[in-house]
RODO-2510 file (C-alpha; in nm, 4 decimals, decimal comma):
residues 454
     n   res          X          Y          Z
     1     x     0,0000     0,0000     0,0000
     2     x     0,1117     0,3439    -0,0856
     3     x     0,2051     0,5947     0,2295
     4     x    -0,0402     0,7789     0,3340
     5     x     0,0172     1,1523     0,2592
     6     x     0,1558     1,3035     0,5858
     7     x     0,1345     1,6797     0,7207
     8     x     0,4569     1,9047     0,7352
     9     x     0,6122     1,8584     1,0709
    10     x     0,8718     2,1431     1,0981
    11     x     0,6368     2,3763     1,0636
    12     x     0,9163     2,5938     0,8973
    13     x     1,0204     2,6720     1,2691
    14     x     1,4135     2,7095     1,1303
    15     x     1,2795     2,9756     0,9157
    16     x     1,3294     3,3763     0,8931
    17     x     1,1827     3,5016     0,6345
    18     x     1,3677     3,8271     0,7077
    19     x     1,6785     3,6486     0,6256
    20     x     1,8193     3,7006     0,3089
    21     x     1,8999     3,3553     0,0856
    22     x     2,0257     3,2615    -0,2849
    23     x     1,7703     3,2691    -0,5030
    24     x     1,5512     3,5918    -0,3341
    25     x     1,4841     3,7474    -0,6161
    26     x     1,4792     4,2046    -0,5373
    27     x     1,2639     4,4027    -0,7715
    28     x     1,3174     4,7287    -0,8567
    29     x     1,0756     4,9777    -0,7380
    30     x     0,9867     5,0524    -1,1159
    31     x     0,9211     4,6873    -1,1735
    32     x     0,6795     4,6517    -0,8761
    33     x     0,4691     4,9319    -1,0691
    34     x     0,4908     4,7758    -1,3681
    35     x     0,3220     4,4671    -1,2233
    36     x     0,0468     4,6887    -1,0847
    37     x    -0,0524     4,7950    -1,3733
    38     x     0,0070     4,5524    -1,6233
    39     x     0,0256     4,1843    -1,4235
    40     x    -0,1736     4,1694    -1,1302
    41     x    -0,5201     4,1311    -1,1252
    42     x    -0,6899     4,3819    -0,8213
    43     x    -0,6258     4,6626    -0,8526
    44     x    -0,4702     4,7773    -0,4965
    45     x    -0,3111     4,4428    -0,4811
    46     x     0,0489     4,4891    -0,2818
    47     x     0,3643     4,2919    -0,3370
    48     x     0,5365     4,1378    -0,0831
    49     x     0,8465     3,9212    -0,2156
    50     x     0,9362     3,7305    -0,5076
    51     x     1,1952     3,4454    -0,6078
    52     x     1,3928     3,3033    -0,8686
    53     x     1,2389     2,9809    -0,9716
    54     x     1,2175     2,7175    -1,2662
    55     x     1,0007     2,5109    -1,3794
    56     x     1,0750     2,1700    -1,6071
    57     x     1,4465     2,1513    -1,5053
    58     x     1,3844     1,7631    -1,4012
    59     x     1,2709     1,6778    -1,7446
    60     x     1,5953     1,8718    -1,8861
    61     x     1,4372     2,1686    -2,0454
    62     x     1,4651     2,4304    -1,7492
    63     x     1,3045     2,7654    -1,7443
    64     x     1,3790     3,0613    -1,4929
    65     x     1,0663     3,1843    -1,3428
    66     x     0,9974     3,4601    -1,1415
    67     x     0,7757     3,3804    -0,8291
    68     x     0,6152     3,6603    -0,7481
    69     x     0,3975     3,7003    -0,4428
    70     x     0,1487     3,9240    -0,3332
    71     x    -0,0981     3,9603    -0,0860
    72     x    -0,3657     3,7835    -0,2200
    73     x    -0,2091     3,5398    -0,4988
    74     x     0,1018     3,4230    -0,6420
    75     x     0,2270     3,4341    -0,9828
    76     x     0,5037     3,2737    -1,2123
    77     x     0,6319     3,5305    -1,4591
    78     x     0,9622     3,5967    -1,6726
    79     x     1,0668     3,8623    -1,8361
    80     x     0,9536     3,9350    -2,1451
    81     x     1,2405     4,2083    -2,3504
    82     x     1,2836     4,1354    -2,6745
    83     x     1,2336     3,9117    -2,9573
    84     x     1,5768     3,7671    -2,8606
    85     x     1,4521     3,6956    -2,5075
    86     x     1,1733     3,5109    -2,6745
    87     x     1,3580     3,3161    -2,8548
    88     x     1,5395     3,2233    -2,5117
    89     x     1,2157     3,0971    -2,3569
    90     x     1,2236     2,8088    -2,6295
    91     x     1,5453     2,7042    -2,5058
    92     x     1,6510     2,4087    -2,2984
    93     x     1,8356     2,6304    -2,1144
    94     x     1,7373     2,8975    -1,8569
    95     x     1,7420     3,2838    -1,9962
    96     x     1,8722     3,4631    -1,7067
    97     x     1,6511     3,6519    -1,5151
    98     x     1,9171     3,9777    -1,4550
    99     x     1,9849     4,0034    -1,8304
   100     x     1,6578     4,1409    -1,9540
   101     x     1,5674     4,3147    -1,7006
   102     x     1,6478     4,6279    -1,8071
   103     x     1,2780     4,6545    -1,9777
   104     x     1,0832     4,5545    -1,7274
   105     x     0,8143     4,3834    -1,8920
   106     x     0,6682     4,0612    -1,8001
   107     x     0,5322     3,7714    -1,8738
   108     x     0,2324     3,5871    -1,7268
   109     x     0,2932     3,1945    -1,7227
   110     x     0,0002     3,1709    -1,4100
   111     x    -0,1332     3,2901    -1,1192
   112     x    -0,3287     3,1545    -0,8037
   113     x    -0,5377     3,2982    -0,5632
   114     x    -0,5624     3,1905    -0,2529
   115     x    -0,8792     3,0872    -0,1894
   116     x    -0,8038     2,8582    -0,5087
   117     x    -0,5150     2,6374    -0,3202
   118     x    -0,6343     2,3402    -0,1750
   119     x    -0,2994     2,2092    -0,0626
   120     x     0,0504     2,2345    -0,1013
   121     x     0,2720     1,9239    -0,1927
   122     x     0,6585     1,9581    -0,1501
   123     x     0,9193     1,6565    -0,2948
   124     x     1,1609     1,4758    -0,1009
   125     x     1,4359     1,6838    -0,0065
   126     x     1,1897     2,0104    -0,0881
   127     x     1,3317     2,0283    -0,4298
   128     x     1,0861     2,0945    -0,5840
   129     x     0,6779     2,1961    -0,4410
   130     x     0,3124     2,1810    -0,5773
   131     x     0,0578     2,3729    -0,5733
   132     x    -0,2285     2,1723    -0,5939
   133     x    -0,6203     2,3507    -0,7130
   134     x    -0,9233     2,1595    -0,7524
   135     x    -1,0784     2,3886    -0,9420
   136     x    -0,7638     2,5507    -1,1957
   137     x    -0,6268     2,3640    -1,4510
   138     x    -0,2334     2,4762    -1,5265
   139     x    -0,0680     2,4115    -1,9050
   140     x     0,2384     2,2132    -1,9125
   141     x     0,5166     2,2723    -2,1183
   142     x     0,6097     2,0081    -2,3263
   143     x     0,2982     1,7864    -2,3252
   144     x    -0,0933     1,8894    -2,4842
   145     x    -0,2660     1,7317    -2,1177
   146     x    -0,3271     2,0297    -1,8484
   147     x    -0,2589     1,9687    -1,4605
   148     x    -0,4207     2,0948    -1,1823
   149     x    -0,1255     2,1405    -0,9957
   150     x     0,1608     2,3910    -1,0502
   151     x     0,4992     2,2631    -1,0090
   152     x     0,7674     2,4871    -0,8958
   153     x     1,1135     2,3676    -0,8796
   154     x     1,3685     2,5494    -0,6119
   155     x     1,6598     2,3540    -0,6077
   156     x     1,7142     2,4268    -0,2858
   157     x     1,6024     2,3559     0,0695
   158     x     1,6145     2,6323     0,2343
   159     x     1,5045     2,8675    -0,0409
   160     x     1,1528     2,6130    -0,0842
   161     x     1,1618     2,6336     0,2796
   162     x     1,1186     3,0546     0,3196
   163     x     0,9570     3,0565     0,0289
   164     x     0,6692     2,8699     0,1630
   165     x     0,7260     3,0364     0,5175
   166     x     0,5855     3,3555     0,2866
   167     x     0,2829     3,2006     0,1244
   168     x     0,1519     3,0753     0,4117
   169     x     0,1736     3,4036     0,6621
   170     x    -0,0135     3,6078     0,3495
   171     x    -0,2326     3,3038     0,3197
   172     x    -0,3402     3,3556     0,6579
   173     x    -0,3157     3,7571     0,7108
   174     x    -0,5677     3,7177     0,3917
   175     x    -0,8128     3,4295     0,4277
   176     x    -0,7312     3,3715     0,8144
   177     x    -0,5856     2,9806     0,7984
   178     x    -0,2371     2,8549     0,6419
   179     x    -0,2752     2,6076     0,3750
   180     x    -0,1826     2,2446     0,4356
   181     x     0,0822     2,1475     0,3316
   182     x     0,2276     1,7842     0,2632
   183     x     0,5793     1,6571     0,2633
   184     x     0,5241     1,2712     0,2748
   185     x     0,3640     1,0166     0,0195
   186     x     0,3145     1,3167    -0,2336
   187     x     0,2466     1,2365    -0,5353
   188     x     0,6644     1,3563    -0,6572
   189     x     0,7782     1,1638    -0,4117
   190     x     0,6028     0,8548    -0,4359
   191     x     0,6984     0,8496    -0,8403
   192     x     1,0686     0,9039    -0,6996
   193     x     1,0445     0,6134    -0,4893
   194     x     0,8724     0,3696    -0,7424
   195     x     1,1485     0,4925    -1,0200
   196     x     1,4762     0,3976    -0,7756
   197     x     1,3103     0,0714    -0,6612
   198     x     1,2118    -0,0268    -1,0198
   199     x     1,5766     0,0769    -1,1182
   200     x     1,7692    -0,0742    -0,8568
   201     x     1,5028    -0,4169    -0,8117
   202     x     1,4764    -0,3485    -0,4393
   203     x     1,1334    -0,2705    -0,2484
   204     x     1,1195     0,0008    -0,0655
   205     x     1,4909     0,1407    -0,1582
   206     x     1,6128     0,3954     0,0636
   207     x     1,6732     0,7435    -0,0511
   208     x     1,9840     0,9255     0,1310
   209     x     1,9875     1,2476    -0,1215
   210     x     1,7676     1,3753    -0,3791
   211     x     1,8888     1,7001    -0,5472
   212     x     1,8005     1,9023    -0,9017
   213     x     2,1569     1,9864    -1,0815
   214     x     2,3666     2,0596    -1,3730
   215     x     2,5541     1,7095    -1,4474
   216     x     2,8683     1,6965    -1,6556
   217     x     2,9895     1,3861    -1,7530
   218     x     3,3895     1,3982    -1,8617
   219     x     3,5537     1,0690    -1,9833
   220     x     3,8982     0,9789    -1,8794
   221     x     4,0929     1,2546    -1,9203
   222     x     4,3518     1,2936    -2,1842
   223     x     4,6209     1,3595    -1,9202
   224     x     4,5611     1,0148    -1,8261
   225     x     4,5486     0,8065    -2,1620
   226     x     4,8290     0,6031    -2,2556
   227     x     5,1587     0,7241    -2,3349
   228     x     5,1874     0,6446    -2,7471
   229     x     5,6074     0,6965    -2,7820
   230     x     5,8338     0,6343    -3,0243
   231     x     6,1505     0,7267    -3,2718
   232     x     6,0543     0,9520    -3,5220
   233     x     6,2587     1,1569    -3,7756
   234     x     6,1297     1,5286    -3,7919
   235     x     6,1942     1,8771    -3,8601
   236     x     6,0215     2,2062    -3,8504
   237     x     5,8182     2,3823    -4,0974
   238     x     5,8423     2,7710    -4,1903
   239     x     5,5531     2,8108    -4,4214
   240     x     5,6282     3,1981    -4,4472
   241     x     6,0506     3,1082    -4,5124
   242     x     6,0124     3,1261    -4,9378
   243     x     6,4151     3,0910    -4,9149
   244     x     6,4342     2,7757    -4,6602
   245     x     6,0332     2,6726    -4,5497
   246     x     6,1861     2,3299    -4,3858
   247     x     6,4333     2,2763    -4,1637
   248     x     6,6908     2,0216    -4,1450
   249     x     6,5759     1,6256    -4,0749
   250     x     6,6701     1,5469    -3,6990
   251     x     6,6149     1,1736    -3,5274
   252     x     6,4776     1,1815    -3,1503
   253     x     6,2334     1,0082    -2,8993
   254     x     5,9020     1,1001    -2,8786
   255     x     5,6086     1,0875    -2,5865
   256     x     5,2708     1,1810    -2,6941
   257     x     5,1077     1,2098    -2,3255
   258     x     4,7034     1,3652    -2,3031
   259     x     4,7902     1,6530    -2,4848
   260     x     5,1754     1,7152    -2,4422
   261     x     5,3714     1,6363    -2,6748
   262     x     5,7656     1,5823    -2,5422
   263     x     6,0827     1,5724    -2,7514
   264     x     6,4185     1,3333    -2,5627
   265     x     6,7597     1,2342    -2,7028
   266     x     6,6392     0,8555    -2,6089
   267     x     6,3912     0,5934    -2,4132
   268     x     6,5244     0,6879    -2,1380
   269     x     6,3379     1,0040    -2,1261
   270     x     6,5864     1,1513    -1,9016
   271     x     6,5200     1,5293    -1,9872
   272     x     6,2729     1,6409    -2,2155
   273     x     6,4873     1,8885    -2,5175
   274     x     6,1362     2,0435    -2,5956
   275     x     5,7652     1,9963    -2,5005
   276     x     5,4346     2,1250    -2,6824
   277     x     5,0751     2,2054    -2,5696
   278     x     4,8873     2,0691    -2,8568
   279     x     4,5635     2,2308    -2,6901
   280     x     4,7365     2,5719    -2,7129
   281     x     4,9422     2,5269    -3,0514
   282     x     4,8155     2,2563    -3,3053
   283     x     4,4978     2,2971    -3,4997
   284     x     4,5435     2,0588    -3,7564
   285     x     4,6891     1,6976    -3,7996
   286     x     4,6852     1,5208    -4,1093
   287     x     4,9176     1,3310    -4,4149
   288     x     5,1850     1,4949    -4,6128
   289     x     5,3103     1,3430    -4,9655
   290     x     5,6272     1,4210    -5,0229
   291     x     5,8309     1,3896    -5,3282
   292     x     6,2050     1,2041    -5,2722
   293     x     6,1834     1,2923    -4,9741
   294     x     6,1005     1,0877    -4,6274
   295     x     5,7397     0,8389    -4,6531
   296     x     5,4680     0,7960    -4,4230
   297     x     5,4933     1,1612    -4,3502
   298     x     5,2260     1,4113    -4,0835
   299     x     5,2453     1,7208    -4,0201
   300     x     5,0991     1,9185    -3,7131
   301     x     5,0129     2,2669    -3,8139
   302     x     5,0156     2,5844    -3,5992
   303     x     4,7003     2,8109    -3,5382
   304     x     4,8796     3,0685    -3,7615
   305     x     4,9547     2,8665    -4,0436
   306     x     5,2694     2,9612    -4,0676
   307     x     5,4707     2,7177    -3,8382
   308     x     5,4178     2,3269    -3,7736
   309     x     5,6461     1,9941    -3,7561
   310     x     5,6547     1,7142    -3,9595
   311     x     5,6735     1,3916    -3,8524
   312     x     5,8211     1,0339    -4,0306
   313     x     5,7335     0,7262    -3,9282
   314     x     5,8489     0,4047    -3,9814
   315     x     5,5414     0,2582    -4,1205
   316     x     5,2102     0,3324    -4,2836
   317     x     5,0689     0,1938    -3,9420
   318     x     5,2291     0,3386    -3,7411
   319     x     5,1703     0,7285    -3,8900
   320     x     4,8070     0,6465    -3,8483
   321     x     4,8343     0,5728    -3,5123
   322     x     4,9970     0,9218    -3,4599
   323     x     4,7787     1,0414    -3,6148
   324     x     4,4460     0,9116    -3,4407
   325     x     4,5995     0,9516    -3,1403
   326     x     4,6721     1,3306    -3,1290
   327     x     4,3284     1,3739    -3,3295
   328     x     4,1923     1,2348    -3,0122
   329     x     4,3868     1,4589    -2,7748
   330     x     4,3061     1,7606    -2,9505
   331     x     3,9334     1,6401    -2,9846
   332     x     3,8576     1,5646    -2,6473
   333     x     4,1014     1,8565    -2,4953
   334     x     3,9007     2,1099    -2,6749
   335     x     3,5811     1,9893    -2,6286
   336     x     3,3533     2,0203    -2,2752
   337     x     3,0692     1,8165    -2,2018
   338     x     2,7327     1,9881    -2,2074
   339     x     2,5790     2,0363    -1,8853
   340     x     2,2660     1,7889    -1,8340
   341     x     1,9796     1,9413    -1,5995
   342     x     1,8430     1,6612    -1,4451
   343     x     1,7740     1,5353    -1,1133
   344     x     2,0138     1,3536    -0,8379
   345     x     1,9024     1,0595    -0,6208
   346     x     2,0932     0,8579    -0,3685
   347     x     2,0410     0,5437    -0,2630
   348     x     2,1725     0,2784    -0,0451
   349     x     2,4813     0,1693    -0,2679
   350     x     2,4170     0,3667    -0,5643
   351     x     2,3700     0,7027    -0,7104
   352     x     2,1247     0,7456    -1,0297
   353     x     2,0952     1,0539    -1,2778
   354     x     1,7189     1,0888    -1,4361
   355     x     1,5143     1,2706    -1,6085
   356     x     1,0954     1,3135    -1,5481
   357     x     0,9414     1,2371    -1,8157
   358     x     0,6844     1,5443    -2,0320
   359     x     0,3866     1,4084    -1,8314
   360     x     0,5372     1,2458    -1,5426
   361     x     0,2724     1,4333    -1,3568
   362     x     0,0304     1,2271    -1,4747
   363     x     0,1838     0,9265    -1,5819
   364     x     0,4914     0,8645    -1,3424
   365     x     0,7252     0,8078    -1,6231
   366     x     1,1160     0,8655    -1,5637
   367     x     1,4157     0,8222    -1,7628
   368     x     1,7588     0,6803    -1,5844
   369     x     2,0629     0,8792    -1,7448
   370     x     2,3208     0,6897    -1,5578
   371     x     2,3432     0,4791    -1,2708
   372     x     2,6884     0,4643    -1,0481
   373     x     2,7936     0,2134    -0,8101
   374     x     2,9048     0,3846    -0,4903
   375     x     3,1802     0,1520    -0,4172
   376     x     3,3887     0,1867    -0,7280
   377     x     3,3985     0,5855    -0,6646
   378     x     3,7669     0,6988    -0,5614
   379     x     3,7594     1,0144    -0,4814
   380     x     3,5470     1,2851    -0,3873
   381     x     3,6131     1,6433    -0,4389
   382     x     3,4031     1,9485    -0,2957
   383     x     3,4628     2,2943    -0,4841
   384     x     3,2928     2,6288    -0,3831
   385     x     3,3719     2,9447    -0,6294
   386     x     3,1891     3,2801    -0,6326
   387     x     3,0044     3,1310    -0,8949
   388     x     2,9338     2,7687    -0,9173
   389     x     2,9188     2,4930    -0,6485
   390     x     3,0595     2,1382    -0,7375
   391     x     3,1312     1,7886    -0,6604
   392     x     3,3315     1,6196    -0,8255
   393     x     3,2975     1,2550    -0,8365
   394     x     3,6089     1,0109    -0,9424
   395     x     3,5858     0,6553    -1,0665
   396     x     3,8378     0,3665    -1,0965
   397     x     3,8000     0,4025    -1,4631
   398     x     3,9762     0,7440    -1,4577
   399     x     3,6440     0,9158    -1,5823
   400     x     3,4531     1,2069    -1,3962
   401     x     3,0881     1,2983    -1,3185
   402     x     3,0593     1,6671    -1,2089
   403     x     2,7378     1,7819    -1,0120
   404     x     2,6573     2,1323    -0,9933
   405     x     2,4275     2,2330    -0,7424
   406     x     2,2331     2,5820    -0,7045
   407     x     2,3492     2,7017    -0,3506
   408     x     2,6603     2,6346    -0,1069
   409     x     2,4003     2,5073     0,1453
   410     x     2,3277     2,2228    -0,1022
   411     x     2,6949     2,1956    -0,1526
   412     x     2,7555     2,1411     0,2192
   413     x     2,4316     1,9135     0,2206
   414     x     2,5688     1,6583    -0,0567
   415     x     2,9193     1,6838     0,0998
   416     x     2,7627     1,5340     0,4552
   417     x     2,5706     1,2666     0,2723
   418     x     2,9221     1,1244     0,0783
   419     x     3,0376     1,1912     0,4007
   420     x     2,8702     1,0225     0,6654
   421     x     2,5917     0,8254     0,4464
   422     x     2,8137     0,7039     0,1874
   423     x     3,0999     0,6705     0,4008
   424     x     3,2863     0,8309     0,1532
   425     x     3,5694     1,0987     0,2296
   426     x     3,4854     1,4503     0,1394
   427     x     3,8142     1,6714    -0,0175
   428     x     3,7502     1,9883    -0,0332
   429     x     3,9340     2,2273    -0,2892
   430     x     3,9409     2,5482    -0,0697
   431     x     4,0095     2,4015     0,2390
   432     x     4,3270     2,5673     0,3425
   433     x     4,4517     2,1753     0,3689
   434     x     4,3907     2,0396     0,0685
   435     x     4,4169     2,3919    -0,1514
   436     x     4,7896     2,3524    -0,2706
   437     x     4,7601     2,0017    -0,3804
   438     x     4,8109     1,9175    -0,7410
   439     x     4,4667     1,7387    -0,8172
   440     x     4,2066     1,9523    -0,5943
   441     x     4,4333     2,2723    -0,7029
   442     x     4,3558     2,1935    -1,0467
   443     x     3,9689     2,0904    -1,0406
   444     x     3,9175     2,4174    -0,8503
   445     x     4,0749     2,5839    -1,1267
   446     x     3,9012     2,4384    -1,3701
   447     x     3,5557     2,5246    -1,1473
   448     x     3,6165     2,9086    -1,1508
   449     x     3,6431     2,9465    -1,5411
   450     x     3,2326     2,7888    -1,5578
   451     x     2,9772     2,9926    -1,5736
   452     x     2,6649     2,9721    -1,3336
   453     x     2,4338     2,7193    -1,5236
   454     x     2,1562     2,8507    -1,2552
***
């Protein structure tokens, strides 16, 4: 038998909703007048706070919303600015709220009085909340069936948390009661629990952590690929040099590692007589004919054009394996994984990556993306910048899964359950400890050139 649906029991009594939090969202006092007299529906009808929301970010589509609340309803708006900014609302990524806000004029996606909410649903983990009305029917999306509940995605505890706080003091300064509101056996939650147990073949599995994030998915790297080395005769190329464009033939050791390329005297490999970036200096690898000159020639040629090496091999074999093998490192060194909005969920023993699917409000549906057995992770690595929040997750096969979360309080959150639910050591990346080491110095690095995907 499904749980019966159970009654908040925290009664929000660890919230201020004086305090400010990620994801408050401050209008302008010109904006607030703009909603009186083109958005809200009273006239007289005040404003009290509003928030930056989204709405299908577990399906992967996300939208940023404005929740906007007032004293007698609530609304979910965006901005509408231009014809770019529509364009932006078809996209599967979310238009940032600060960016057309310049214009000030909105949107309506929907709006709910008070009176109209029968009860409030909130997901495990208060990721996400709905507003449930007998009587209203809401469009969705991506799917031609209407719901009568609203979904509103957060991302965040503590922002669903005061955000609800809100409703329900303006709910009752208005219509004298606070709504009821659910957090157990909802009808998100219960699909969550149905889609891990179906995935995993266990009844009733356990859910540690359920989260919405970015998810970035990075094979191994090429820093850690196989060494391809070798003899090879070579000399430079001057394309721009009409009186001598080549350079004499020379005979030395060569060690192709991820994208480095390093020049020695022998195997031995004692000290390296030149090294190369190939990220930073080749664009193009490829074949050379030459006339009586060496065979099974390649060149690597410069951004410019006008410089580059060429290479002679042995063997037609083994030129094509020089060449596939830099084509890979400059492939996969120049190219970054999209970031997948999708939704989080621990388990007992493993973590799983999913998306909802277009009417999994009505029929349930979800989509596994990837599935990760705890016990073959190696590392875990925490990283906080002003601008994104990341853990990085390491496997035995040398490849990477990066989760981006919205706030640092749902950083700290996933870092305690690796921690003490996962038993899994947490490294964090600005920890005066750990900062100067090689591997945590460099993934922090690598976290403050991203942009903030919320």
């Amino acid at each position: 038998p499904e749980p019966e649906v159970a009654p908040m029991v925290d009664n929000f009594s660890d919230v201020h909703a004086a305090d400010p939090i990620p994801g408050e969202f401050i209008l302008e006092p010109y904006e607030v007048i703009e909603l009186g007299l083109s958005i809200f529906v009273d006239q007289g009808e005040r404003y009290r706070k509003s928030y930056s929301v989204y709405t299908d970010h577990a399906i992967g589509r996300p939208m940023q919303r404005l929740f906007v609340l007032t004293d007698r309803r609530v609304y979910l708006l965006s901005y509408k600015a231009s014809e770019m900014n529509d364009a932006l609302e078809a996209t599967p990524s979310p238009s940032s709220l600060t960016e057309s806000r310049p214009h000030a004029e909105f949107r309506l996606h929907a709006y709910v009085h008070f009176s109209d909410i029968d009860c409030i649903c909130v997901g495990i983990d208060y990721q996400v909340f709905a507003i449930e009305c007998t009587h209203k029917k809401f469009s969705m999306s991506y799917s031609d069936h209407e719901s009568k509940n609203l979904y509103i995605e957060c991302g965040s505890i503590e922002l669903t948390k005061q955000l609800l706080s809100c409703v329900k003091q303006a709910m009752i300064e208005l219509i004298g009661e606070a709504p009821s509101i659910f957090t157990d056996g909802t009808p998100s939650s219960i699909t969550l629990k149905r889609f891990v147990s179906n995935e995993l073949e266990i009844t009733n599995a356990p859910i540690r952590h359920h989260s919405l994030i970015y998810w970035l998915e990075y094979a191994g790297t090429t820093s850690e690929l196989d060494a391809l080395e070798g003899y090879l005769t070579f000399r430079e190329v001057k394309h721009k040099n009409w009186i001598k464009p080549y350079g004499e033939w020379k005979y030395a050791y060569f060690v192709l590692k991820g994208c480095m390329l390093y020049q020695f005297v022998d195997s031995t490999c004692k000290f390296a007589e030149q090294k190369w970036n190939l990220r930073d200096f080749i664009e193009t690898v490829g074949e050379v004919e030459l006339r009586n000159d060496e065979q099974h020639v390649f060149q690597l040629t410069s951004y410019e054009g006008s410089t580059g090496f060429q290479f002679s091999c042995s063997n037609m074999e083994t030129m094509r394996t020089w060449i596939q093998n830099i084509n890979i490192s400059l492939s996969t060194s120049n190219s970054t994984p999209d970031a997948v909005p999708c939704s989080l969920t621990i388990s007992s023993e493993w973590i799983l990556f999913a998306h909802e699917g277009a009417n999994c409000a009505i029929d349930g549906f979800m989509r596994l993306l990837k599935k990760i057995d705890i016990s073959k992770i190696t590392n875990v690595t925490s990283v906080h910048t002003e601008s994104v929040n990341v853990v990085v997750i390491e496997h035995q096969s040398n490849s990477t899964d990066w989760i981006v979360v919205r706030t640092l309080s749902e950083l700290r959150r996933l870092e305690t359950t690796f921690n003490i639910k996962c038993g899994l050591p947490v490294t964090d990346s600005v920890d005066e400890m750990h900062f100067g080491r090689d591997k945590s110095n460099i993934l922090y690095k690598q976290c403050a050139k991203m942009h903030d995907f919320w």
